[in-house]
C-alpha positions in Angstrom: 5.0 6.9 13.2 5.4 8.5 9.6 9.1 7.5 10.3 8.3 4.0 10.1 5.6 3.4 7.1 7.8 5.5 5.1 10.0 3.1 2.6 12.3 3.2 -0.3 10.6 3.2 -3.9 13.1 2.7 -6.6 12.5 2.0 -10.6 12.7 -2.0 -10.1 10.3 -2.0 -6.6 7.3 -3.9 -7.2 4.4 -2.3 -5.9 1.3 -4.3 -3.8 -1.1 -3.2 -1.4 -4.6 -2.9 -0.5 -7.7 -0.3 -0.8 -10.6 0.1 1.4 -12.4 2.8 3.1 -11.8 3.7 6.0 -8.1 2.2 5.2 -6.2 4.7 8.0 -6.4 3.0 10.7 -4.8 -0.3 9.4 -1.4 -1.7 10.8 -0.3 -4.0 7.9 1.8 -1.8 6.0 4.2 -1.4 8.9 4.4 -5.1 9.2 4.4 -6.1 5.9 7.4 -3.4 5.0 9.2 -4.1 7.4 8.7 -7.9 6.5 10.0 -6.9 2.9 12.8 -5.2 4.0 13.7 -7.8 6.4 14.1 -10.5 3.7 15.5 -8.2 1.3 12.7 -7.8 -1.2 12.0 -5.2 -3.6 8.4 -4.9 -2.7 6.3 -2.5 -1.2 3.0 -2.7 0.2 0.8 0.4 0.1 -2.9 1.4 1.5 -4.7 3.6 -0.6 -8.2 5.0 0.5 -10.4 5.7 -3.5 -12.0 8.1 -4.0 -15.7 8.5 -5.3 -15.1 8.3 -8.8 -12.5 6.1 -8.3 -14.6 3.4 -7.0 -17.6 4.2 -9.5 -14.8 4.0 -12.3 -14.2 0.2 -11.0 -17.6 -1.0 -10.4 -18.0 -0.3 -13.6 -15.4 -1.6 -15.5 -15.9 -4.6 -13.4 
């Protein structure tokens, strides 16, 4: 499985994704890479799980 979410991240890749918590179990980075890659875009979609502070630091500058 890390074999496949694993892709390419270069200077020019454009970088999209999506946080939550709990953010592990999720499928759509697989799908949506390999969607990228498919159609030969330089994207990359990424899950990322904030921390605490993170997600105080953005309620608040909300």
């Amino acid at each position: 499985m890390d074999e496949i979410k694993r892709i390419m991240i270069k200077e020019t890749t454009k970088i999209t994704g999506i946080f939550g918590n709990p953010i592990e179990h999720y499928l759509s980075s697989i799908f949506t890479n390999a969607v990228f890659q498919a159609l030969g875009f330089d994207l990359g979609y990424v899950l990322r799980s904030p921390t605490l502070s993170q997600k105080f630091s953005y309620v608040c500058s909300s």
